[in-house]
N, C-alpha and C positions, 0 to 999 in steps of 0.2 A: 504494500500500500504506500502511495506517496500523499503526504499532507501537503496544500496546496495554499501557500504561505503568501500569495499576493495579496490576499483580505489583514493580515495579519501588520497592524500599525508599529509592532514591535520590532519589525526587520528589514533588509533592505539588500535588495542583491545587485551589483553590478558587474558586467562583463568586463572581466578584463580585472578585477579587484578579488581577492584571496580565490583565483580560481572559477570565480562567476558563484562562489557558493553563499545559499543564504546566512548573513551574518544578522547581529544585532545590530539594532539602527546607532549609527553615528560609531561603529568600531570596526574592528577586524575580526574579530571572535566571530566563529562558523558556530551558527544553532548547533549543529550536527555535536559541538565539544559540548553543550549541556548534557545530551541525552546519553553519551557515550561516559561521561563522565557521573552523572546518576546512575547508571548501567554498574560502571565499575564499584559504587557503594560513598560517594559523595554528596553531601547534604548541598543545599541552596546555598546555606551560609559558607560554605567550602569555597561553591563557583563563584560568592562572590567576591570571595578574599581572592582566590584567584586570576581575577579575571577584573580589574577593578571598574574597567570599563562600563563592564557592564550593572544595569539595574533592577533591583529587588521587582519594580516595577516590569520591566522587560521581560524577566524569566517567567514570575508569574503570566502573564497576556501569553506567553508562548506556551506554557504549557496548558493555560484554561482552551488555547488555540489548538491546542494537539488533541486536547481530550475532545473535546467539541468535533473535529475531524475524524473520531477512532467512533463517536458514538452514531454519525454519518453514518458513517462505514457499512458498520452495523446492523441501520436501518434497512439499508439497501438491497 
C-alpha cells in the first residue's frame, strides 16, 4: 500500500531535493526515517531529539495522516 501524502500539510516533496523523497515541511528529514525508526522501537520524543528539525506538530499530522490512509484502505 502507498499512502498518498499530497493532502498531507505536514510534508513536502521536491524533485531533485533528498532524492524526490517525501520529507517534513521546511527540512531534509524523509517521512520514510519516522516510520523506520518507530519500526526499530523509538518513541516520538527520541525523533524528536533526533531530528530537531522536525515538529511535535509535524509527526503527529503524519501519523493521524497514515492512520486515516491505513483505515481507507480498509474500507475499500
Amino acid at each position: 500500500m502507498m499512502i498518498e501524502w499530497h493532502s498531507c500539510s505536514s510534508v513536502e516533496r521536491t524533485q531533485g531535493r533528498v532524492s524526490g523523497a517525501w520529507v517534513f515541511k521546511g527540512t531534509r528529514v524523509p517521512v520514510r526515517a519516522l516510520f523506520e525508526n518507530i519500526e526499530d522501537g523509538a518513541t516520538v520524543d527520541d525523533f524528536l531529539e533526533w531530528f530537531p528539525g522536525v515538529t511535535r506538530n509535524q509527526i503527529e499530522s503524519v501519523l493521524e495522516h497514515a492512520a486515516a490512509s491505513l483505515m481507507v484502505e480498509t474500507a475499500a
